[in-house]
C-alpha positions as a Markdown table, in Angstrom:
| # | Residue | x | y | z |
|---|---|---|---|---|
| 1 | Unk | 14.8 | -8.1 | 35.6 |
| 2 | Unk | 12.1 | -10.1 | 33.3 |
| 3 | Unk | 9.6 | -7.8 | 34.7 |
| 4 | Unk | 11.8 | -4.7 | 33.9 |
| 5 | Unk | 11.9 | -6.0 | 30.5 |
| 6 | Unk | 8.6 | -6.6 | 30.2 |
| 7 | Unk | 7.5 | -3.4 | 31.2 |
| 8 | Unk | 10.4 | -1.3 | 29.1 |
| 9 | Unk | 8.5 | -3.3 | 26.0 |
| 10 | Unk | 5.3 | -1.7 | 26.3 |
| 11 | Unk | 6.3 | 1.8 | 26.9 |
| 12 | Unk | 8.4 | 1.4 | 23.9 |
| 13 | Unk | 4.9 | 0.3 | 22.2 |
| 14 | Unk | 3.0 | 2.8 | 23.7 |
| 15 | Unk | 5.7 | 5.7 | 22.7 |
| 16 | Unk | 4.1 | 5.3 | 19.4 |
| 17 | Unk | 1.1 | 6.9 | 20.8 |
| 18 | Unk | 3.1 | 10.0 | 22.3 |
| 19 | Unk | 4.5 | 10.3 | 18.8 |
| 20 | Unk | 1.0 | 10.1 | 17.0 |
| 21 | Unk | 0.0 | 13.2 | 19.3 |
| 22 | Unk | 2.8 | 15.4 | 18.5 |
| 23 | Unk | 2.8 | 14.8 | 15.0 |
| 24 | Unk | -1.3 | 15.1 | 15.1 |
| 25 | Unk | -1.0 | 18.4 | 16.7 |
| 26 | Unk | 1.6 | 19.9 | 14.9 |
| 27 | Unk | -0.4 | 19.3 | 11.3 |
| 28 | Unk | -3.6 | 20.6 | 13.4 |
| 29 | Unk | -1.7 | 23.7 | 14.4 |
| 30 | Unk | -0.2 | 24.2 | 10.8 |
| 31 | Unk | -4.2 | 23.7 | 9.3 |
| 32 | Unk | -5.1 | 26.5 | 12.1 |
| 33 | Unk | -2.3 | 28.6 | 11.1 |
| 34 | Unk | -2.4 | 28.6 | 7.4 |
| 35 | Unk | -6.0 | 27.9 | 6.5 |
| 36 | Unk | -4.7 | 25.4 | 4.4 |
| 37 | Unk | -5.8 | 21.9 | 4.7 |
| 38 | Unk | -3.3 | 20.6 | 1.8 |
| 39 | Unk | -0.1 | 22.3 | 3.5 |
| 40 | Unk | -1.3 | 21.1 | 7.0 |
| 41 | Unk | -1.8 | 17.4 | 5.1 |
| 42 | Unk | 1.6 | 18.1 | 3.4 |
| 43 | Unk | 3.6 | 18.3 | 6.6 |
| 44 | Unk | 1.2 | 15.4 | 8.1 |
| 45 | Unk | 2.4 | 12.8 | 5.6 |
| 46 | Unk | 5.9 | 14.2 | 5.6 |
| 47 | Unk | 6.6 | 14.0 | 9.3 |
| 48 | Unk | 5.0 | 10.6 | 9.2 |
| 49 | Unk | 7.8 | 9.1 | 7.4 |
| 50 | Unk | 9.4 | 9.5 | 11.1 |
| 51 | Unk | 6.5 | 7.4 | 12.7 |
| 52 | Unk | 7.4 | 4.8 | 10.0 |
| 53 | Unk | 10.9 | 4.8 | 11.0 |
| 54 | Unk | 10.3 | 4.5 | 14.8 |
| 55 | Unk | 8.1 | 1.8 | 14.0 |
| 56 | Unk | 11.0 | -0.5 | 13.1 |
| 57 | Unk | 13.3 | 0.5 | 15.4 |
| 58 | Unk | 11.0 | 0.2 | 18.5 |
| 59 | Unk | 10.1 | -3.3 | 16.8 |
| 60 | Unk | 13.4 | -4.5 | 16.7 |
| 61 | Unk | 14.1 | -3.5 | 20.1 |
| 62 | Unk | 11.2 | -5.3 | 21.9 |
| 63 | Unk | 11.5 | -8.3 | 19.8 |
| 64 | Unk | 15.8 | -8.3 | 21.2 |
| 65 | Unk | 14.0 | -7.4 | 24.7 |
| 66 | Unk | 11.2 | -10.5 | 24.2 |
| 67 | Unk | 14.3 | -12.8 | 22.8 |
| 68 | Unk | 16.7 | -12.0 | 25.8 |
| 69 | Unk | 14.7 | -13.6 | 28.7 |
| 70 | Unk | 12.2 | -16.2 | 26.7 |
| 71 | Unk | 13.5 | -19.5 | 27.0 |
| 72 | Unk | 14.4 | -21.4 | 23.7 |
| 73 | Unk | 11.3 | -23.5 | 22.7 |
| 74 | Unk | 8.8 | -23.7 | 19.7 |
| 75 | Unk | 6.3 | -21.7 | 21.0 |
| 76 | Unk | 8.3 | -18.5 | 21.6 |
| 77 | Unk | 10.1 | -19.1 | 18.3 |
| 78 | Unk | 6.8 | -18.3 | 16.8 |
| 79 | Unk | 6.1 | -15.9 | 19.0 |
| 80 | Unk | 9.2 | -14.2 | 17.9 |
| 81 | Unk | 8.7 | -14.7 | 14.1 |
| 82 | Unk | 5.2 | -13.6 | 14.2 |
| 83 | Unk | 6.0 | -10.6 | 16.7 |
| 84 | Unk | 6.7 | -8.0 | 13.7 |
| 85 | Unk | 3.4 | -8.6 | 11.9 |
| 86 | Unk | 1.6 | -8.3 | 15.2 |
| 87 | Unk | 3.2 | -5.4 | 16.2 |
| 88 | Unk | 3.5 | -3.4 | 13.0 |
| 89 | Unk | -0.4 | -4.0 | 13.1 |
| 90 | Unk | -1.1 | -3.1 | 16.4 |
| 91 | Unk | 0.8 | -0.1 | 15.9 |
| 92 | Unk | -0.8 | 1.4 | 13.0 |
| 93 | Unk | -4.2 | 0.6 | 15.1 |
| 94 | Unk | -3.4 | 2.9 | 17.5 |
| 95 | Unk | -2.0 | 5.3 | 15.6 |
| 96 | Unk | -4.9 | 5.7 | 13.6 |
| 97 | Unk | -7.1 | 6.1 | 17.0 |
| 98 | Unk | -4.7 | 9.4 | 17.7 |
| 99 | Unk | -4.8 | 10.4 | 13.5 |
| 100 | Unk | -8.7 | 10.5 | 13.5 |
| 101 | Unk | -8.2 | 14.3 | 15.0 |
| 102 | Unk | -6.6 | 14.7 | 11.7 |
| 103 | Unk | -9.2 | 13.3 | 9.6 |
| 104 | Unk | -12.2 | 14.9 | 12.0 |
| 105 | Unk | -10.7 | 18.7 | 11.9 |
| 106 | Unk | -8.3 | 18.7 | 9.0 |
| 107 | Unk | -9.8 | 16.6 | 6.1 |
| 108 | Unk | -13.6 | 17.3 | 7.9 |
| 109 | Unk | -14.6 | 13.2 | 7.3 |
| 110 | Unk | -17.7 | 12.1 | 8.2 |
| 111 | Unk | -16.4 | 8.2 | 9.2 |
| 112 | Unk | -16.1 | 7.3 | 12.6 |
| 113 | Unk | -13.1 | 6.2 | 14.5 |
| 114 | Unk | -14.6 | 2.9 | 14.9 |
| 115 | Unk | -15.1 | 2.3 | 10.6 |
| 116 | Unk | -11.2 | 4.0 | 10.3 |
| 117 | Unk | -10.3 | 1.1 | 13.0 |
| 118 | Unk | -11.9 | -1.5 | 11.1 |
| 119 | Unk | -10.7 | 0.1 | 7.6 |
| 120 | Unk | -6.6 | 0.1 | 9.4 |
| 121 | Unk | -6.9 | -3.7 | 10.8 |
| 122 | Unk | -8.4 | -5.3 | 7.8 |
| 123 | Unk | -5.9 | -3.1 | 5.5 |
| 124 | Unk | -3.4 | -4.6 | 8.1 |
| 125 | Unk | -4.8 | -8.3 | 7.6 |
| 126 | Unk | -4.8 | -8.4 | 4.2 |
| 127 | Unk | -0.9 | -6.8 | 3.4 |
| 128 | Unk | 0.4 | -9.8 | 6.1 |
| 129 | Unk | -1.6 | -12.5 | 5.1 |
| 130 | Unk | 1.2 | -13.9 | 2.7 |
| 131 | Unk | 3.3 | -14.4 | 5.9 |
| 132 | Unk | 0.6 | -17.0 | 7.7 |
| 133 | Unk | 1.5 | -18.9 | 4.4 |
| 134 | Unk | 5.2 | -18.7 | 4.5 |
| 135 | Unk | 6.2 | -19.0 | 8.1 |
| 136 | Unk | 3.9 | -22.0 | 9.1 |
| 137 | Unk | 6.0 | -23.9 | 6.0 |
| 138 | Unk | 9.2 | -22.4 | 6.6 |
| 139 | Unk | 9.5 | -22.8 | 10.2 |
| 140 | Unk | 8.1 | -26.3 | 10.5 |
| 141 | Unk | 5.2 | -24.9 | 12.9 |
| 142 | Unk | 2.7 | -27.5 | 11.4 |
| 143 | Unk | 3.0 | -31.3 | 12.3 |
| 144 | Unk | 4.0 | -32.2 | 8.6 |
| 145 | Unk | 7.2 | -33.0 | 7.7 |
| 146 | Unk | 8.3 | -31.7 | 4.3 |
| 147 | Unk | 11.4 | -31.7 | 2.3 |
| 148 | Unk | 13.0 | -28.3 | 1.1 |
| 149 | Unk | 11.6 | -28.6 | -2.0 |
| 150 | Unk | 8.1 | -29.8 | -1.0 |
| 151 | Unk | 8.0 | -26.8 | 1.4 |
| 152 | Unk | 8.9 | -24.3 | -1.2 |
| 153 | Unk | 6.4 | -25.4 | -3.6 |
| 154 | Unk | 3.6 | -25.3 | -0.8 |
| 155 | Unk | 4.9 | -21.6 | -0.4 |
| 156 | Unk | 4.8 | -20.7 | -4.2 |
| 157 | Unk | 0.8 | -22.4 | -4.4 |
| 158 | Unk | 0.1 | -20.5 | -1.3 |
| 159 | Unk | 1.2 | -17.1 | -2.4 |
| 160 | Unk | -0.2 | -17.9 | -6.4 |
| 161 | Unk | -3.8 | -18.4 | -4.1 |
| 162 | Unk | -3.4 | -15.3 | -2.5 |
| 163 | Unk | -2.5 | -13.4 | -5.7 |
| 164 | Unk | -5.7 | -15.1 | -7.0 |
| 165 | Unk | -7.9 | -14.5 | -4.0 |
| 166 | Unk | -6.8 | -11.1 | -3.4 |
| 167 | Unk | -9.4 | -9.0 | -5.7 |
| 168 | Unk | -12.4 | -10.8 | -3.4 |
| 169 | Unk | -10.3 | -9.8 | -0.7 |
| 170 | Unk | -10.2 | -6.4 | -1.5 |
| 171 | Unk | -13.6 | -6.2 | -2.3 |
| 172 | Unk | -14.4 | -7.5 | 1.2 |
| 173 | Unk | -11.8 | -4.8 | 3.0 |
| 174 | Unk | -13.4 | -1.9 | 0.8 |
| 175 | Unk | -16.7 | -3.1 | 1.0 |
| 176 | Unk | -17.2 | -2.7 | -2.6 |
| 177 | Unk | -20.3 | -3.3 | -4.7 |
| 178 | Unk | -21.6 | -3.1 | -8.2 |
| 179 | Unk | -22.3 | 0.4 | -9.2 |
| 180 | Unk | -25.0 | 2.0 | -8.1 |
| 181 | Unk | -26.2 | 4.7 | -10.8 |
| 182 | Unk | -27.3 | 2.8 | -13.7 |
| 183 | Unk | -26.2 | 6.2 | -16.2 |
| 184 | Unk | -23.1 | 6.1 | -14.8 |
| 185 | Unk | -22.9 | 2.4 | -15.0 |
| 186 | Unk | -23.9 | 2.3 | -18.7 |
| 187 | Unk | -21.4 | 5.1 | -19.8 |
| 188 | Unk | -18.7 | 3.3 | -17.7 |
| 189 | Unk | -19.6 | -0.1 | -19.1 |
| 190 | Unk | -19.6 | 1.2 | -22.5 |
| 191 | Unk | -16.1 | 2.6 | -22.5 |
| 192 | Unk | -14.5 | -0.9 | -21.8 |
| 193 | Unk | -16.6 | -2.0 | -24.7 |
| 194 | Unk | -15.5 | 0.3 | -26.4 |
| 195 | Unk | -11.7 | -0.2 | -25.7 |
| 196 | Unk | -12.8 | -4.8 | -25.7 |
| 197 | Unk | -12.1 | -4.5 | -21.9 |
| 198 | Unk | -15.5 | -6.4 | -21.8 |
| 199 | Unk | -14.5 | -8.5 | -18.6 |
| 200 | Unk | -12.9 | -6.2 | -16.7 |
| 201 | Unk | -15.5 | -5.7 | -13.9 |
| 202 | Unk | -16.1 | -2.4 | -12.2 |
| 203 | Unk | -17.1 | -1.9 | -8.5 |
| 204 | Unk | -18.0 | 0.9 | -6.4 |
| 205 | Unk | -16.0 | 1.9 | -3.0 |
| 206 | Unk | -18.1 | 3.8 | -0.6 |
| 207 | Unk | -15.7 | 6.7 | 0.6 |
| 208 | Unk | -18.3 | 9.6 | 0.6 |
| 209 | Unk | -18.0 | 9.8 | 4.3 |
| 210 | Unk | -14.3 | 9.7 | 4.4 |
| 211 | Unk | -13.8 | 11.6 | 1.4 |
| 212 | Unk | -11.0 | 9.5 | -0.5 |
| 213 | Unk | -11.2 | 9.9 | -4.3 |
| 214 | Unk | -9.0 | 7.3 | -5.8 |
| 215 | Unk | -9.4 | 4.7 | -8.0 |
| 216 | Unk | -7.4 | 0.8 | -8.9 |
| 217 | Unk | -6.9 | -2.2 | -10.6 |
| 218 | Unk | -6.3 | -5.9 | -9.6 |
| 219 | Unk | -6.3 | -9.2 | -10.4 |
| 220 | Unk | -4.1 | -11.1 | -12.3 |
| 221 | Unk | -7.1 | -13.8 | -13.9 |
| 222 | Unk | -10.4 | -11.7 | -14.0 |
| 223 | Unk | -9.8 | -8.0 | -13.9 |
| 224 | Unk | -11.2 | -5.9 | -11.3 |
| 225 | Unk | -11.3 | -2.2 | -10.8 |
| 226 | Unk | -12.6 | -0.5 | -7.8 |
| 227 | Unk | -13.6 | 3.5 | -8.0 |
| 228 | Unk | -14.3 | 5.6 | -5.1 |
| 229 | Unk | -17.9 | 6.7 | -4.9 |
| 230 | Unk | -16.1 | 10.4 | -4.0 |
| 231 | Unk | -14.2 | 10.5 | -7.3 |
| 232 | Unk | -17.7 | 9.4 | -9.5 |
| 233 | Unk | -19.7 | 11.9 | -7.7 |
| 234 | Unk | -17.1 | 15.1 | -8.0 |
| 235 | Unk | -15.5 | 14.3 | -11.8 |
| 236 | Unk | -17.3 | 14.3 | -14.8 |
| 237 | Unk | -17.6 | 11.1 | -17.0 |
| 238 | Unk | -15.0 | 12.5 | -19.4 |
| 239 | Unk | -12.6 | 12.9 | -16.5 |
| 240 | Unk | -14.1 | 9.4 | -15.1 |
| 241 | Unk | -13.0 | 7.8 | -18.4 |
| 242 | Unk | -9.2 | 9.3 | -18.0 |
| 243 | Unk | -8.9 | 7.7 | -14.8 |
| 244 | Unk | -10.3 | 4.2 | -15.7 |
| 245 | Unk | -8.0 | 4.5 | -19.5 |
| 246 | Unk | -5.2 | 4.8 | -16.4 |
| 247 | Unk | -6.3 | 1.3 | -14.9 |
| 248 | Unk | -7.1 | 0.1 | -18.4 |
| 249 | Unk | -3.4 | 1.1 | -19.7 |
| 250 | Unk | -1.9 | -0.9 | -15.8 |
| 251 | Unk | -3.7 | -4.2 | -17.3 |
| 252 | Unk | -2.9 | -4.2 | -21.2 |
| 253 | Unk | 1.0 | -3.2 | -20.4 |
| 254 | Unk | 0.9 | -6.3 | -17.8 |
| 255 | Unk | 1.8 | -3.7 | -14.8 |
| 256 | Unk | 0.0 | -6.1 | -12.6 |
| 257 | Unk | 1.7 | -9.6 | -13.7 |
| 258 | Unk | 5.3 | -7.2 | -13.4 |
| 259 | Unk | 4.3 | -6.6 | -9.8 |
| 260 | Unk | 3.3 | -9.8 | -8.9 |
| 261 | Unk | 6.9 | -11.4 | -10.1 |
| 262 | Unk | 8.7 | -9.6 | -8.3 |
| 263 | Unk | 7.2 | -9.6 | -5.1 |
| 264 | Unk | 6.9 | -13.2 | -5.4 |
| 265 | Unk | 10.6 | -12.7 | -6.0 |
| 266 | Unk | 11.1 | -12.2 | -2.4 |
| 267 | Unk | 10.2 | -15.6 | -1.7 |
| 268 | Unk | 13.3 | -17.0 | -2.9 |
| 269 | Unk | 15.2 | -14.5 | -1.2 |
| 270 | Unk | 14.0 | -14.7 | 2.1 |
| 271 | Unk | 13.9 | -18.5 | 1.4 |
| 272 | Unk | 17.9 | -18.0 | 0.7 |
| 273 | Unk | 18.9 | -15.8 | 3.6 |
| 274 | Unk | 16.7 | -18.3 | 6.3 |
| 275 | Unk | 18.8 | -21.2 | 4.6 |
| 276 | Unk | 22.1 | -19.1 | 4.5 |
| 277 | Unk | 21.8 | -18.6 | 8.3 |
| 278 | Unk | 20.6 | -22.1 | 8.7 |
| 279 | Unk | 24.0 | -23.2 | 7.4 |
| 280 | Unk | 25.9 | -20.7 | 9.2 |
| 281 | Unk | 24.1 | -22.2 | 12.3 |
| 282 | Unk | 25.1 | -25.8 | 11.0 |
| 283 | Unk | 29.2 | -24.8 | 10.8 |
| 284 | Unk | 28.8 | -23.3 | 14.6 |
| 285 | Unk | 28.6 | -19.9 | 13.8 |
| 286 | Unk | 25.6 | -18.8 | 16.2 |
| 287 | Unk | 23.2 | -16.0 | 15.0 |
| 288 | Unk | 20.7 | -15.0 | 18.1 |
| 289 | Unk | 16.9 | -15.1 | 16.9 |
| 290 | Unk | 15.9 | -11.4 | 17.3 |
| 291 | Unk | 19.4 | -10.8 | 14.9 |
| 292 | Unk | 18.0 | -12.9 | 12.5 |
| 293 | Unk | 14.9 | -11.6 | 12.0 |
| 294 | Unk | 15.5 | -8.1 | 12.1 |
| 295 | Unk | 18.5 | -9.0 | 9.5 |
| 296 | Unk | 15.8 | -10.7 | 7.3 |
| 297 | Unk | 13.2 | -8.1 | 7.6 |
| 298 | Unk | 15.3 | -5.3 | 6.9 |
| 299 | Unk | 16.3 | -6.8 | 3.5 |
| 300 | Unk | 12.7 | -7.8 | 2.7 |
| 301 | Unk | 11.6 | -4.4 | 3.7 |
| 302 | Unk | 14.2 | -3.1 | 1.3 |
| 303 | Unk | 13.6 | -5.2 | -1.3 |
| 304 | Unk | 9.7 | -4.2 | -1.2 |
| 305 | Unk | 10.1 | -0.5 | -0.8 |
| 306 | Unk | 11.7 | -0.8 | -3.7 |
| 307 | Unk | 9.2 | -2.8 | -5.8 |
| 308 | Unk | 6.6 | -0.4 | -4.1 |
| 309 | Unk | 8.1 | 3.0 | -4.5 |
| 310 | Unk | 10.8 | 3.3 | -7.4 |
| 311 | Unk | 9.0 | 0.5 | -9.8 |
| 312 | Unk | 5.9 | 1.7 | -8.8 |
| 313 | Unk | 6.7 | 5.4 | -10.1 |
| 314 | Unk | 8.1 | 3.9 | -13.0 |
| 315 | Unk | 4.4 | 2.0 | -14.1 |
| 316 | Unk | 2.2 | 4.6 | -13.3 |
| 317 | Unk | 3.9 | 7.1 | -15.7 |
| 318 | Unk | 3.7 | 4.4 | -18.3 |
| 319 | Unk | 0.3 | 3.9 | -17.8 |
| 320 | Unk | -0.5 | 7.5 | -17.7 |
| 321 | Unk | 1.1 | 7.7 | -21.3 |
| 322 | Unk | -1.1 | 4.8 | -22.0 |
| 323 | Unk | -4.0 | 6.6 | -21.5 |
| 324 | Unk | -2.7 | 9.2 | -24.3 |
| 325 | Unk | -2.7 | 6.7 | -26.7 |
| 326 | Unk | -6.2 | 5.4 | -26.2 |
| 327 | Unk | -7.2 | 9.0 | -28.0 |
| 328 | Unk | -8.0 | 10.2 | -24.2 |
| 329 | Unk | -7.2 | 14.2 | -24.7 |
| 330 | Unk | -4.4 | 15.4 | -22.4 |
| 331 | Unk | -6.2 | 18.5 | -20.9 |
| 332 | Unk | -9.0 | 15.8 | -20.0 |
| 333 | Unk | -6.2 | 13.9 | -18.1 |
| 334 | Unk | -4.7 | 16.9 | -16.5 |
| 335 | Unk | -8.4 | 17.8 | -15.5 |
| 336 | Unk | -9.0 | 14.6 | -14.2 |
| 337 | Unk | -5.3 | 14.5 | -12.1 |
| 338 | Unk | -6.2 | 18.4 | -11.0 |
| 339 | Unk | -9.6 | 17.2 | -9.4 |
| 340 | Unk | -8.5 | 14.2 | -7.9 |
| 341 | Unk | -5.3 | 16.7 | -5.8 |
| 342 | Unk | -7.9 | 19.2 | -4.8 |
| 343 | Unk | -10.1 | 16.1 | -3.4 |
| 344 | Unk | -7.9 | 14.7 | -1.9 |
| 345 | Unk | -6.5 | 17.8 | -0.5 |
| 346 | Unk | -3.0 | 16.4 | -1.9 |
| 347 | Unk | -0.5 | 19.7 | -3.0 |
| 348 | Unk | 0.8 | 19.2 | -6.5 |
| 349 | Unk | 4.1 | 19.8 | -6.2 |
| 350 | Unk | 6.7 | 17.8 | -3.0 |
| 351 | Unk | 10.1 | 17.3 | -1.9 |
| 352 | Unk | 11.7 | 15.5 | -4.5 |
| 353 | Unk | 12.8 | 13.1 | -1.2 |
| 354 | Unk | 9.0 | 12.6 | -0.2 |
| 355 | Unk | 8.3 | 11.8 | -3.8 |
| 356 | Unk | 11.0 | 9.1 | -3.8 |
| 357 | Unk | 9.4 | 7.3 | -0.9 |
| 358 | Unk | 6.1 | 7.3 | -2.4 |
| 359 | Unk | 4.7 | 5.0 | -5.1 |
| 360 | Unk | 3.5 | 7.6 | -7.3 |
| 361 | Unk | 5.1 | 10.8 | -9.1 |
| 362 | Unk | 4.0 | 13.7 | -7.1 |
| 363 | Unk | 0.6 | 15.7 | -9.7 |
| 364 | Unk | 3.0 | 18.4 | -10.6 |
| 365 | Unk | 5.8 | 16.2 | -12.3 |
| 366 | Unk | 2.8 | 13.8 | -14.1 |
| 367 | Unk | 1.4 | 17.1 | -15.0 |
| 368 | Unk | 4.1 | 18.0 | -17.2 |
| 369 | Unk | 5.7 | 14.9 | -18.3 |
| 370 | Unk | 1.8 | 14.5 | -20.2 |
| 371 | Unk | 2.0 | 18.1 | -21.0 |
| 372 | Unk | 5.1 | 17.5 | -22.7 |
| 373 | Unk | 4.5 | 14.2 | -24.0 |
| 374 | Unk | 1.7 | 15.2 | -26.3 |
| 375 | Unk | 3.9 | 18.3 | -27.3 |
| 376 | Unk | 6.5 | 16.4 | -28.7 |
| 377 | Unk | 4.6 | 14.5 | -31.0 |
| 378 | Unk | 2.1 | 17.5 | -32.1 |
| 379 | Unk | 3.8 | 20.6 | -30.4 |
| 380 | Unk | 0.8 | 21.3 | -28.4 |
| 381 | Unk | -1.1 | 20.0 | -25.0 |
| 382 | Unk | -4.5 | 19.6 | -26.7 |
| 383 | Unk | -3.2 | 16.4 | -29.0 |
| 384 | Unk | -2.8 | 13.0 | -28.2 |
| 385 | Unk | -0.4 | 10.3 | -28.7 |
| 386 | Unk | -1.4 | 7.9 | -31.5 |
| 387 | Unk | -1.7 | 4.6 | -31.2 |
């Protein structure tokens, strides 16, 4: 019976293999069909939202499998907490074996599957990090003894490190580095000046090979913005400048301290559901392990889809108007938003469902809320907002 279990758990886990095929060859037979590597990418990232899905539900199934024949001790409790990081990670490992077809014939990328396997497992790494901090502490797995209160302030300095540690992070996952074309360095350097963004420092993300054009802020102490080496070498500085006025309007309306609250608001709450079951447990009422955490997660997951997606939306159009009002013309902005869809083979307009999953408007809708944003101060596109 324990060895049926066993082996149902890894055809569940490898299922997500079968599913990367189908999905890989329908967007290859759609690219073949149409010609068009933004529709083929278009149904890719669309029918992926289904991968996503059985991801959590073959998770919760092994982990009620793994919970229904271990017996009861410390070590398989972790083994059970830990189980959804591992597998979510392992997951979108092999996944992204199978999705290199995509990138090879579709997207014609230069990187090897070995530099997209390291890419997916340090991504991976660094998004669970925050839970080697909060489950060690929560869960009593060290040999310390700490009160409630002593434990969640050990959480909240763990997490405040991480939040502080993560721009080195990133710039260890992206393998970013100063710029490398002093021009372009200079101009760059000289519209933070310009704008007394003086300490903001600006790095360099190799991504010629894979051909990502995409750009990003972080840091919460010293500023940090990383641009893709594909965007600087296909958009002109003008269009260059648009994008970094984007990052530059993220850090002066405090889009990055926002984002930071509330995800550390999830700490509480997953602090208060684990101690709301922990008191359930205390009055008798028995909650099975696997239950738990797949209860937990699920709201957590919620919680953060939510920060991610919906809030998400919400401060990119604000720092896209942002970048209006730093005297940045809106055709150069629309330019710069046109260039960056047709490098990144992305279609401007989606289901207004897909858009709601993702954490930024879809080009077409930013498109025209700038288009009409500098109209209804100046009843024309080619104005700006003023400060």
């Amino acid at each position: 019976m324990i060895a049926a279990k066993i082996i149902l758990s890894i055809i569940i886990y490898l299922f997500n293999a079968v599913i990367a095929i189908i999905i890989s060859n329908l967007t290859i037979q759609r690219y073949k069909a149409t010609g068009s590597k933004e529709r083929a990418l278009y149904l890719f990232g669309t029918i992926r939202f289904t991968h996503y899905i059985y991801y959590v539900v073959s998770m919760v199934a092994i982990i009620m499998l793994l919970a229904s024949f271990l017996p009861k001790t410390k070590l398989n409790f972790v083994l059970i907490t830990t189980l959804p990081f591992a597998y979510l990670m392992l997951s979108t490992i092999l996944s992204q074996a199978i999705y290199h077809r995509v990138s090879r014939i579709v997207r014609d990328v230069g990187t090897s599957m070995r530099k997209e396997l390291a890419m997916a497992a340090k991504s991976s790494i660094l998004m669970y990090l925050p839970a080697l901090v909060v489950l060690p502490l929560r869960f009593n797995w060290m040999k310390i003894e700490l009160s409630g209160l002593w434990s969640c302030l050990f959480i909240f300095i763990g997490i405040a490190a991480y939040n502080l540690a993560y721009p080195y992070l990133l710039r260890i996952t992206l393998s970013a580095r100063p710029l490398r074309d002093e021009r372009k360095k200079a101009d760059i350097e000289g519209f933070l000046h310009k704008h007394e963004m003086k300490r903001v420092q600006v790095f360099e993300w190799p991504t010629t090979d894979s051909k990502v054009a995409n750009a990003l802020v972080c840091g919460l102490i010293y500023k940090q913005v990383f641009v893709a080496s594909y965007l600087l070498e296909n958009l002109s500085l003008d269009e260059v400048n648009a994008i970094l006025a984007h990052e530059i309007g993220h850090i002066r309306r405090f889009h990055l301290w926002i984002k930071a609250v509330l995800f550390v608001a999830a700490i509480p709450l997953f602090l208060g559901l684990t101690s709301l079951m922990d008191q359930a447990e205390a009055n008798g009422f028995h909650i099975p392990i696997p239950v738990g955490v797949v209860f937990i997660l699920a709201l957590l997951l919620g919680y953060l889809w939510f920060v991610s997606s919906y809030v998400s939306r919400k401060l990119e159009r604000d720092a896209d108007e942002y970048v209006l009002k730093m005297g940045i013309p809106a055709k150069v902005l629309i330019a710069a938003l046109t260039k960056l869809a047709e490098l990144n083979h992305s279609v401007l307009s989606i289901h207004r469902f897909i858009e709601k999953l993702q954490t930024h408007p879809s080009f077409e809708h930013r498109i025209q809320w700038i288009q009409s944003a500098a109209q209804r101060r100046y009843g024309t596109e080619e104005r700006t907002i003023p400060k």
